[in-house]
N, C-alpha and C positions, 0 to 999 in steps of 0.2 A: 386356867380356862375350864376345866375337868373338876377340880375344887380339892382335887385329891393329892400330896405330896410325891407319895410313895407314885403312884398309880402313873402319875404325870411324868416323873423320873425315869418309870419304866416304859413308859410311851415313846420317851425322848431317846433313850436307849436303841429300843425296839428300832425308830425311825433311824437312824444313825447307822444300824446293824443292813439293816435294809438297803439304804443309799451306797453302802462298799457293796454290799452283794449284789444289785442291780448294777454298778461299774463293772465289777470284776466278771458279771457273768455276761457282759458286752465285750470284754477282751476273751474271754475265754469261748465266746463264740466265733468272733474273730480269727482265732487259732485254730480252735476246730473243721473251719470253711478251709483255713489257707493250705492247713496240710492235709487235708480229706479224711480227719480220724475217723469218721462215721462211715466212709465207704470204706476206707482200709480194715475198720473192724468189721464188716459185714463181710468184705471179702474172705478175710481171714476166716470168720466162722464159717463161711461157705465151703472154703478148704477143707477145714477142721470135717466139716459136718459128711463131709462125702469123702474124707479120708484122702486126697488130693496128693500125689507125688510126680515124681519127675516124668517115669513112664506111666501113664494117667489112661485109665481103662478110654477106646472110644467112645462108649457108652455115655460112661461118666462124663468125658468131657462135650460130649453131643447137651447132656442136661447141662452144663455150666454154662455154655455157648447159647444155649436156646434162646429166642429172643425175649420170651415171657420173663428168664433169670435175671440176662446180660441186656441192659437197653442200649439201643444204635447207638447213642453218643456217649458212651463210656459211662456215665455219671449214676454210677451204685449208689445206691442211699437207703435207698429200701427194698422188698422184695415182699408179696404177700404171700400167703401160704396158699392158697390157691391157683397164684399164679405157679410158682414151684409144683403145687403139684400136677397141674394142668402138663404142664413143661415135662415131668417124667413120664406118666402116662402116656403122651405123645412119644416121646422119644422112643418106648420099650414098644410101641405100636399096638396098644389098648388102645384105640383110636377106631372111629370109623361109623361102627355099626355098636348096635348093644348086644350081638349074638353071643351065642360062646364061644364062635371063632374068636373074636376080639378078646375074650377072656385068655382063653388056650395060646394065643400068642404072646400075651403079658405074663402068663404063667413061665411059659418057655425061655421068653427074654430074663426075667427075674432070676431064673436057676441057671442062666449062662453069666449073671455077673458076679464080678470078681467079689470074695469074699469082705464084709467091711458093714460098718451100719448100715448104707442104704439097702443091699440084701437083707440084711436080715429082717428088718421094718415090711418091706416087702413080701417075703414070702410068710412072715407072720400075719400081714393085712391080707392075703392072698388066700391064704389058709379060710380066714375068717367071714371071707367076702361071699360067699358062695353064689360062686360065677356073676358077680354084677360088678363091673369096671367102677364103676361111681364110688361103693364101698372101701375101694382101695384108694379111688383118690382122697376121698373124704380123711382114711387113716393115714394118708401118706402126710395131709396138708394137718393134721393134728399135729401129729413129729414133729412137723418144720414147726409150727407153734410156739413148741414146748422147747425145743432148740432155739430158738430166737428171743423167748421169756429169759434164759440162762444167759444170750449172748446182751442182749437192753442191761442184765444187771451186771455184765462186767464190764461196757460202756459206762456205766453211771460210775461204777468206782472208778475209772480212769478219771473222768471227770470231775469227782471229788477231789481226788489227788492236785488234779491241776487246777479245782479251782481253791485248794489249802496253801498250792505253792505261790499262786498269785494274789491272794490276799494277805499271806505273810510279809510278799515285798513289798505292797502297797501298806500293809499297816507301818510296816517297821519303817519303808521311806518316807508315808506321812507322817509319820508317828500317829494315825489314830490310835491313840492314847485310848479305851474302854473306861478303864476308871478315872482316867481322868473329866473325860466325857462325862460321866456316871458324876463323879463331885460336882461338876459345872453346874449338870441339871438341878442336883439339889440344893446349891444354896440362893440359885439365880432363878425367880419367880417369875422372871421377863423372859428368859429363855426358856422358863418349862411351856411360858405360854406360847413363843413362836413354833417351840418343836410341838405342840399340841394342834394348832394350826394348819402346820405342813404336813402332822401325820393325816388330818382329815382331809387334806385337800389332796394329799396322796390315794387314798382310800378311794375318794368320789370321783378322779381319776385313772383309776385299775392299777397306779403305780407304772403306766406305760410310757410317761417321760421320762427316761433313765438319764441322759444326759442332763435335763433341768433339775430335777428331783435329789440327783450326786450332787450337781455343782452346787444349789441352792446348801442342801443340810447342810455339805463340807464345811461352805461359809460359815454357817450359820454356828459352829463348833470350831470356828478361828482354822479349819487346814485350806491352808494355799501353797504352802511350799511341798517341793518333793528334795527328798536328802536333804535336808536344810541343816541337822545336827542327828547323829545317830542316839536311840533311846537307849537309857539303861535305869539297871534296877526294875524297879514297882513299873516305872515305862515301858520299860521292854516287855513286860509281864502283860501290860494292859496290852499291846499292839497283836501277842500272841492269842490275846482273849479273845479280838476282834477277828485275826484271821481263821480263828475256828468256827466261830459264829457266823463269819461268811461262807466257811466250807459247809454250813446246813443250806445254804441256796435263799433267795427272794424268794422264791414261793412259803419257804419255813417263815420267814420274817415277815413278811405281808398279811398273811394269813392269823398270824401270833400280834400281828398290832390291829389288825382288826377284832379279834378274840378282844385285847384291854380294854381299847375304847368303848368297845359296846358294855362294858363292864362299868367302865366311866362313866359313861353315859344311864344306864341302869343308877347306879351309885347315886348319882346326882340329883334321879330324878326331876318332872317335869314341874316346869316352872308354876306356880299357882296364876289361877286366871285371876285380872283384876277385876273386882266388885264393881256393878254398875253404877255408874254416878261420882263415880272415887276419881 
């Protein structure tokens, strides 16, 4: 379709790598929902970040309970920094007015709580702010920020993990075969053109049919069965290729088979207009 061997082969690849990662990252979202790792890890780094134990300053637990933190229906998922810092300000009674009363009481609140990050953040924004509430919230919602940047990167590595170990099963049950895959394309010129096909009609689709888009390619590279025979040697080899390649995610592979095409497409250049009268 594309006119190119190599290029077509690696398109066909590319789309293949895609189609497990778009599966696997529909089960592994799946998982995520069922057991609430994204509010457990937010929780947790809530804990973490305000140093959280059994006997739990009031203070502290007034900010965790606040309703801008904690929403009425239980269901943590996110928190913005704003609203966080909104939520301690209130709490420490910065609130109200912009005088320096409202200063001088946040000041006072700050040096009665218990020693721990959020003191210290505090009475360093405090220091800095001179006498204007806003300043402090502004440093306070910066914090949570830069806390919440560290806490997204070690969500994502959980989720690496879990999506390495669920592409392993599914390679090694399908046996998606990588190089096997990889030879098919090459010596079969009818399947570099349907995987050349499905990559473009993936593409001009956003790749947002995850179900049609798996079941189609899977076909389309002979897997149907799950456990059907366990892989070994060079097989085993190829299903581990695949499950790493799906631990880079859909958006890696999506993005990386639009990059070839357009390559292909460049490469090929456009078709000559025909002459008048011809």
């Amino acid at each position: 379709m594309f006119g190119s061997q190599v290029l077509e082969t690696a398109i066909g690849i590319a789309l293949f790598f895609l189609a497990v990662s778009l599966f696997v990252t529909a089960i592994q979202e799946f998982i995520a929902t069922a057991l609430k790792l994204r509010a457990n890890t937010l929780s947790s780094g809530i804990n973490e970040l305000l140093e959280q134990k059994k006997n739990l300053d009031p203070v502290i637990q007034a900010i965790v309970n606040h309703p801008r933190v904690s929403p009425l229906d239980g269901k943590l998922s996110y928190i913005s920094s704003t609203s966080f810092a909104a939520a301690t300000i209130h709490v420490l009674g910065g609130v109200g007015d912009a005088s320096k009363d409202a200063f001088n009481r946040l000041d006072i609140a700050v040096d009665n709580l218990p020693a721990g990050n959020l003191k210290s953040v505090l009475q360093l924004a405090v220091s800095r702010a001179q006498g204007d509430v806003t300043k402090v919230e502004q440093e306070v919602a910066t914090w949570f920020d830069e806390s919440m940047d560290r806490l997204s990167g070690r969500y994502k590595r959980y989720a690496g993990y879990l999506s390495l170990g669920l592409g392993a099963i599914l390679a090694v049950g399908m046996k998606l075969d990588a190089f096997a895959v990889g030879s098919a394309l090459w010596v079969s010129p009818v399947l570099r053109d349907q995987a050349a096909a499905a990559a473009a009609a993936a593409i001009e689709k956003g790749a947002t049919t995850t179900p049609a888009i798996t079941a189609d390619v899977l076909t389309m590279f002979g897997f149907q069965s799950f456990f059907a025979s366990f892989p070994c040697g060079m097989a085993l080899l190829g299903c581990l290729v695949t499950a790493f390649a799906v631990s880079l995610g859909a958006p890696f592979w999506f993005d990386f088979l639009q990059s070839i095409v357009k390559i292909n497409v460049r490469g090929t250049g456009d078709k000559p207009a025909k002459a008048d009268g011809s």
